[in-house]
C-alpha positions in Angstrom: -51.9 -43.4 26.0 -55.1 -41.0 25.7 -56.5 -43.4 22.8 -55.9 -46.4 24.8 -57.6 -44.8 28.1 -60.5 -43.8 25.7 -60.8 -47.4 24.4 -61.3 -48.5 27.6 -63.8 -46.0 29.4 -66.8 -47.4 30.3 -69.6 -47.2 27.9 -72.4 -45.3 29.4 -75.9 -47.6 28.5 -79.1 -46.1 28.1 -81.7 -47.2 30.4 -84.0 -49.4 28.9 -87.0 -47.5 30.7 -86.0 -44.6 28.4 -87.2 -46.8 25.5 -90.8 -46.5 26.3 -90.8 -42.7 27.7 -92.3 -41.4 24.0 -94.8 -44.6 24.0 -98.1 -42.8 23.9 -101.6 -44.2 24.1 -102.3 -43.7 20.6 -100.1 -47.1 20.3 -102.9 -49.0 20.7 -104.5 -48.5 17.7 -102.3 -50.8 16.1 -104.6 -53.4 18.7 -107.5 -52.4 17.3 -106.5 -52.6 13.6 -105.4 -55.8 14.1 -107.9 -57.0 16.1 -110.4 -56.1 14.1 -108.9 -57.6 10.8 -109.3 -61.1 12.6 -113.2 -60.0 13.7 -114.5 -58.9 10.3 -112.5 -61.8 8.5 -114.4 -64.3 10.7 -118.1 -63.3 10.0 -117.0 -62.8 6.0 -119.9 -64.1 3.9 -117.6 -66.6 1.7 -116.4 -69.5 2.2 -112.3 -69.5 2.1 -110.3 -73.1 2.7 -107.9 -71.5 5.9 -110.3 -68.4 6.7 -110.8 -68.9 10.3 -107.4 -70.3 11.2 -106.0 -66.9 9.3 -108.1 -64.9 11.5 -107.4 -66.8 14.7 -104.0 -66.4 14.4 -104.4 -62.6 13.6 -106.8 -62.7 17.2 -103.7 -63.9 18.8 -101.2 -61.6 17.4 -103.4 -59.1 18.5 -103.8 -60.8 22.4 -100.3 -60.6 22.2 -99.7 -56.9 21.2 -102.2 -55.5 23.9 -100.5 -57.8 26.3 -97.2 -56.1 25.6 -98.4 -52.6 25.2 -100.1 -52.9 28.3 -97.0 -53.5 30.3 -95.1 -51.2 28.2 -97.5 -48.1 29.1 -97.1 -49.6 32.7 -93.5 -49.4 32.7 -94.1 -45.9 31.1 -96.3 -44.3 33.9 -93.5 -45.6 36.8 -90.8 -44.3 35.1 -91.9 -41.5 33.6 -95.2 -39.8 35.1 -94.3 -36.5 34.2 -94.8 -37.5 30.9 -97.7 -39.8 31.1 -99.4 -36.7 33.2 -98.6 -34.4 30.3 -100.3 -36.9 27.9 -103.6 -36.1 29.7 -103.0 -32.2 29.8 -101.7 -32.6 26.1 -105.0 -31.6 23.6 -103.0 -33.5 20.9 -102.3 -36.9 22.8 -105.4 -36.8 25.4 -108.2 -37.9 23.0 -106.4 -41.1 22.4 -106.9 -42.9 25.6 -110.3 -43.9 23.9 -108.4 -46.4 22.0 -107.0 -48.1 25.2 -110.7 -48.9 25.5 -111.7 -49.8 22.0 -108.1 -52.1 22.3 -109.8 -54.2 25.4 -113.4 -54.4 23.9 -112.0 -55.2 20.4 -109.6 -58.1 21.6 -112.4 -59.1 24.2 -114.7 -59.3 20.9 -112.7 -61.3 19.2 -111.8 -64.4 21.6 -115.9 -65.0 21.0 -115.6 -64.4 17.2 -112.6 -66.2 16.6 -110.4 -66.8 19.3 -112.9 -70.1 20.8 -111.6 -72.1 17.7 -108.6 -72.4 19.9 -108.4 -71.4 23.2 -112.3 -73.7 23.8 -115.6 -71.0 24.5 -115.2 -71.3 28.4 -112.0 -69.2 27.7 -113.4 -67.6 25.3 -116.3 -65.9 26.9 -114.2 -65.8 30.8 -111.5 -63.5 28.7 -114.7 -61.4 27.3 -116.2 -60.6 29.8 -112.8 -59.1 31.7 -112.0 -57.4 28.9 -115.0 -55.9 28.1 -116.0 -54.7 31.7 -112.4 -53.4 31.8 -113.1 -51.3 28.2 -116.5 -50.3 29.0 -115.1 -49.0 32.2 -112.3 -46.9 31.1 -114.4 -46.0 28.1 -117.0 -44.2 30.0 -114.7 -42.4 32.0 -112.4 -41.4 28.9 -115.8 -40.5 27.5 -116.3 -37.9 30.6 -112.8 -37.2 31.7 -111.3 -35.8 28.4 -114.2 -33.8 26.8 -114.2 -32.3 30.3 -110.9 -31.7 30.3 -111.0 -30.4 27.0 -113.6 -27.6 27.9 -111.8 -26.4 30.7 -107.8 -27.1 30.1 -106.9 -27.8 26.5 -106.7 -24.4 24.5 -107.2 -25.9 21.1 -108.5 -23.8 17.6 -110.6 -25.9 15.3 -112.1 -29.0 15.5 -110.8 -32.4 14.1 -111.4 -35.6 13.5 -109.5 -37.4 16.1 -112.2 -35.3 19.1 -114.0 -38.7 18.0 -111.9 -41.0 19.5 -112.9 -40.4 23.8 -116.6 -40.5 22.6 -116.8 -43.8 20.7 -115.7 -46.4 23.2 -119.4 -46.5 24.5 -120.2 -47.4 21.0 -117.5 -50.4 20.5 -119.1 -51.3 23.8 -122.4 -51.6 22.6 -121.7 -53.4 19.1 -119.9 -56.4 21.9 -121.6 -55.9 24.5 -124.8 -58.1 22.6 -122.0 -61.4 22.1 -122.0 -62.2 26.1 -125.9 -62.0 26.3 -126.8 -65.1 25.5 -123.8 -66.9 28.3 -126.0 -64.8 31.2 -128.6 -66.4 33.0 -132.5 -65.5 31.1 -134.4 -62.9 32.4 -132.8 -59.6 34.4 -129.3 -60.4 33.3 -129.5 -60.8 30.0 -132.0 -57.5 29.2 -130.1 -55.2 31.8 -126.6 -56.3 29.6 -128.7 -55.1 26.1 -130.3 -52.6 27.6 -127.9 -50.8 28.8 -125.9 -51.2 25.4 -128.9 -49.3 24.4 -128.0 -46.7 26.6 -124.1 -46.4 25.2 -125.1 -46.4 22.0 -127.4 -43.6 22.6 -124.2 -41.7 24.8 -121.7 -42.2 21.8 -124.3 -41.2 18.7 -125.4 -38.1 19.9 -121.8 -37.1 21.4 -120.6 -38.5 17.4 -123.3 -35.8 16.3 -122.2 -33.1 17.9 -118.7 -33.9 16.5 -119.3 -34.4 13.0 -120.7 -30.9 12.1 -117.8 -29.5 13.4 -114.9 -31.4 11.6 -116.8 -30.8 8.4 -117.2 -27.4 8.7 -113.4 -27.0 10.0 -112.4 -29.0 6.4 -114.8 -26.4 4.9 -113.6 -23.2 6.5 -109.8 -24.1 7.0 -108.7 -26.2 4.2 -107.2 -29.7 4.4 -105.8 -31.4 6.9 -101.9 -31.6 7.1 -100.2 -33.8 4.9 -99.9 -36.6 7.7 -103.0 -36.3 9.7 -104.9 -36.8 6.4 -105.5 -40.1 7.2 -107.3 -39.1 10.5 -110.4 -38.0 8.6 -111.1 -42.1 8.2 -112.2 -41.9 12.1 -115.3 -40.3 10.9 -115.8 -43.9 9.1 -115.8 -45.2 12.9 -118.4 -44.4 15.3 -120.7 -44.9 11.5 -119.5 -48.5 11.1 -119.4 -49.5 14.7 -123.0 -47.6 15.3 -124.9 -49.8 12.1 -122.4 -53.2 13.8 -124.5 -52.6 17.1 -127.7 -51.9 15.6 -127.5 -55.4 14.2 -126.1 -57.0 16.7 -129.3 -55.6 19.4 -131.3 -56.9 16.5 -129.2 -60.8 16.4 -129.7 -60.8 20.7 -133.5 -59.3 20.5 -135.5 -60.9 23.4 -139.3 -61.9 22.3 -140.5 -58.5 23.9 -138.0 -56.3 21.2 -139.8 -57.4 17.5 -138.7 -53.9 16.3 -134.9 -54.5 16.5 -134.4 -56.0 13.5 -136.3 -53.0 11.6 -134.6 -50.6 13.5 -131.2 -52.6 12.4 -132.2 -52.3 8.6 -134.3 -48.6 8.9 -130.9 -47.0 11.0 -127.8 -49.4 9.0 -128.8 -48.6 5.5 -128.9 -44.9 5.4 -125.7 -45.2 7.5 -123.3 -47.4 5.7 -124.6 -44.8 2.7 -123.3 -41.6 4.6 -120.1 -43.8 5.3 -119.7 -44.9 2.0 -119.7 -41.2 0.8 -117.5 -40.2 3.5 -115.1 -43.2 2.4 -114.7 -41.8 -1.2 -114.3 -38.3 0.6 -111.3 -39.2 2.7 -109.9 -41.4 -0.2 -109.7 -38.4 -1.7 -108.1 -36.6 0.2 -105.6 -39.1 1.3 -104.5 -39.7 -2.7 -103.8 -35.8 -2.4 -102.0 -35.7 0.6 -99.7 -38.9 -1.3 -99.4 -37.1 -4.4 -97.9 -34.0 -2.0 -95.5 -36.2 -0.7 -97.2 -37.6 2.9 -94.9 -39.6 4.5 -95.7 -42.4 6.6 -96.7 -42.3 10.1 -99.2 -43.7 13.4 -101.7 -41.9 11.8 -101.5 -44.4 8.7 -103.6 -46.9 11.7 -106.5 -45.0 11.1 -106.8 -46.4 7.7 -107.6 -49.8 9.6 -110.4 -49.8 12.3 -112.7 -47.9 11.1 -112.6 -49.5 7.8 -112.9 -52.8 9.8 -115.9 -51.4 11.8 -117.8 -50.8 8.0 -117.0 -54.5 7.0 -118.5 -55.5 10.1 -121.7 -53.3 9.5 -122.3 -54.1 6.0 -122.0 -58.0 7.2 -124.9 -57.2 9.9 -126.8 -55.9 7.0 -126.2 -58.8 4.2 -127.8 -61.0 7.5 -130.6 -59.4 8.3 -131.5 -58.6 4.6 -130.4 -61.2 2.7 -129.1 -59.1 0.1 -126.3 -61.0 -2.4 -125.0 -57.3 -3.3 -124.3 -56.8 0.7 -122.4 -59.3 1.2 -120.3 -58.5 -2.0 -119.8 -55.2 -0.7 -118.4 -56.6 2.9 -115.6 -58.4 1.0 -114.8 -55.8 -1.4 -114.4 -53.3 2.4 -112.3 -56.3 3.7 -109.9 -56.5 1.2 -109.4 -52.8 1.4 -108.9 -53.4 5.0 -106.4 -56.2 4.5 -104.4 -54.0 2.1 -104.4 -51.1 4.7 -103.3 -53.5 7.5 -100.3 -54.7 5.7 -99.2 -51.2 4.7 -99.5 -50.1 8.1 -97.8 -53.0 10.1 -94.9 -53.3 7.9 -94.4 -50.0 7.8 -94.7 -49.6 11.7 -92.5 -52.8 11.9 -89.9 -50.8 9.8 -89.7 -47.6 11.7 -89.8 -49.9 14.8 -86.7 -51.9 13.7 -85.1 -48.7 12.6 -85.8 -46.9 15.8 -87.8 -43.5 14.5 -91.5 -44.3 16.1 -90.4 -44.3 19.9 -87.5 -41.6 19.2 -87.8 -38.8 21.1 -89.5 -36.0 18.7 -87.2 -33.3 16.5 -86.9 -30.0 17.6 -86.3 -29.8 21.1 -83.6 -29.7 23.6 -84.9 -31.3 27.0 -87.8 -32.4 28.9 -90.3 -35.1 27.3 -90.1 -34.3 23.6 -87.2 -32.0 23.4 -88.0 -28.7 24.9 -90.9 -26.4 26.1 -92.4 -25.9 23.0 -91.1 -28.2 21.1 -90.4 -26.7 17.2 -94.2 -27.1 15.3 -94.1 -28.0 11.9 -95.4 -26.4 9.4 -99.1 -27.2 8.0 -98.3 -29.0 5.1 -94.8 -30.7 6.4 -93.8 -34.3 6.7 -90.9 -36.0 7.9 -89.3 -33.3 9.4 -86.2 -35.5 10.2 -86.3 -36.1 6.1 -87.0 -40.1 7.2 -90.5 -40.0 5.5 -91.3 -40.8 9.3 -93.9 -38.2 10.4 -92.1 -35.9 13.2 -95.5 -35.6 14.9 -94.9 -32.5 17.7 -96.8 -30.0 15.2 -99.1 -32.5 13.5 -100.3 -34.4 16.1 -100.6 -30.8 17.6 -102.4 -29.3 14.5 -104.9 -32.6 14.7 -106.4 -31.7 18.0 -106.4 -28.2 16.4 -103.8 -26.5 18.9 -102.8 -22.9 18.2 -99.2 -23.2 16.4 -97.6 -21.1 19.1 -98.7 -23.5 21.9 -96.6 -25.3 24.0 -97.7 -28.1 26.0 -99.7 -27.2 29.3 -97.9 -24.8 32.0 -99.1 -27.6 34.8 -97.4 -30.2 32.7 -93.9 -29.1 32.8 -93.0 -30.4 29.3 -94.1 -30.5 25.6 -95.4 -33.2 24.1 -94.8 -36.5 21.5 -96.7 -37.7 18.7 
């Protein structure tokens, strides 16, 4: 009698709000990566039978994912705000709300690129310009908002490559910005729009230089990275790619009164793209250690996309305004590096998606957000904790933003945090 009134208790269902409580903003790199696959494939220098029909599908598939990320996280700051507010207060999550920015200005990009082959350029340019006004909006104030809040709230020890991500929106803003100027009206519209490109450009390069020196001398001083935020060290390759993609494109909009853009594209690009280049070796490096030690996979692996992307796109502007056979060579020998690290990372993602481990709540904890207050960290060199080759991500998405070990999340946030 016991079994049968087991049999037929009620089953208690979990609230399908509960799916998206761990869904943090660094989701939408997986936007950008794709997005920018479509981008760089559609300026290629060669001539491929399917090329732009490829690419515009990828521009769609990417439409689509921000469309349903974006009511995901909505879904996620109704339901659970506590959680949401600890992302901001969290020195380990915060800097990625820069890529809820690069997300709208990269998809915005892309219905010009690509997407007008079929949705018609009236679309095209009306989706632009929502999209990018929304990403240049929220990435001027993630820009502002988290390096203040990192100054005077985050306790974090070291510097790493992921303190990039608030301060290069601007930048993604001013390498698009320069496709809407030519649908404004002559005159005051179309200088204030590339003007004031200038001036993000400007905002993001001199905040990326005050970065840099820092996450070199912490690789220097404290040894590599952990196994899984290894591939982190490939944002450095962004705000160098997406910088040398704006310098051309001031230098493709250049009114009659700017001569000197397209020297400045060439004389800034060049030494640039050489840095980046060295940087990419670097980083491959590094990343065919942290393999060899046994890295498993994990959202970091989405960092192997964009800012490879942003290079392609670079070295394209350059083969244009140079003419130079060996650039263009060099644009499709990045691209298919970044095809390659697209497909690893999305059926990857699309596995651990299916399989349930990316939106699970973190290991080691017993209540709260991500278990308990102060969630377990993992060692420096772990991975997997749960043994599912599926990075845990409490201690090394803590140890990427350089938190102390011992931290918990912030006493105002009332819980610990999630990869």
């Amino acid at each position: 009698m016991a079994l049968l009134v087991q049999r037929s208790a009620p089953v208690r269902r979990v609230p399908r709000t509960l799916a998206v409580r761990h869904l943090g903003p660094n989701w939408y790199a997986t936007v950008m990566g794709t997005a920018v696959v479509a981008s760089a494939g559609a300026t290629l220098p060669l001539d491929l039978p399917g090329r732009r029909t490829a690419c515009a599908a990828l521009w769609a598939l990417s439409l689509v994912m921000l469309a349903v990320l974006l009511g995901a996280r909505a879904v996620h700051w109704a339901h659970h705000r506590d959680q949401a507010r600890a992302h901001l207060l969290d020195p380990a999550m915060a800097p990625f709300y820069g890529c809820l920015a690069m997300a709208l200005l990269s998809v915005g990009a892309g219905a010009v690129t690509v997407g007008a082959d079929w949705i018609g350029q009236g679309a095209a340019v009306a989706l632009d310009t929502v999209l990018f006004t929304a990403g240049t909006a929220v990435g001027l104030a993630v820009a502002v908002t988290i390096p203040y809040l990192m100054v005077v709230r985050h306790r974090v020890e070291g510097a790493s490559p992921v303190w990039l991500l608030p301060v290069v929106p601007p930048m993604v803003s001013a390498a698009t910005g320069p496709l809407l100027v030519e649908h404004l009206p002559p005159g005051q519209w179309q200088r204030t729009l590339l003007i004031g490109c200038y001036g993000m450009f400007g905002l993001s390069l001199l905040a990326t230089l005050a970065v840099l020196p820092l996450v070199f001398g912490r690789l220097v001083t404290g040894g590599p990275l952990p196994l899984a935020l290894t591939p982190t060290l490939f944002l450095v390759l962004g705000p160098l790619g997406t910088s040398t993609t704006a310098a051309g494109a001031f230098a493709d909009q250049a009114p009659p009164g700017m001569p000197y853009a397209v020297g400045f594209a060439v004389l800034y690009g060049v030494p640039v793209m050489g840095f980046a280049l060295m940087w990419l070796v670097l980083a491959g490096a590094m990343a065919l250690r942290a393999s060899r030690r046994g890295m498993g996979f994990g959202m970091s692996w989405w960092a192997f996309t964009f800012p490879v992307g942003t290079c392609v796109t670079g070295v394209e502007g350059l083969a244009r305004h140079t003419g130079l056979t060996a650039l263009r060579w060099l644009a499709v020998a990045l691209y298919a590096l970044l095809l390659v690290a697209w497909l690893t990372a999305a059926v990857r993602t699309a596995r651990g998606l299916a399989g349930g481990r990316l939106l699970a709540a973190p290991v080691g904890g017993g209540g709260g957000a991500a278990g308990g207050p102060g969630g377990r960290p993992a060692p420096a060199e772990a991975d997997g904790a749960d043994g599912s080759g599926v990075a845990d991500g409490v201690g090394v998405a803590r140890a990427a933003a350089g938190v102390p070990a011992a931290a918990g999340a912030p006493a105002s946030a009332g819980v610990p945090t999630t990869p």
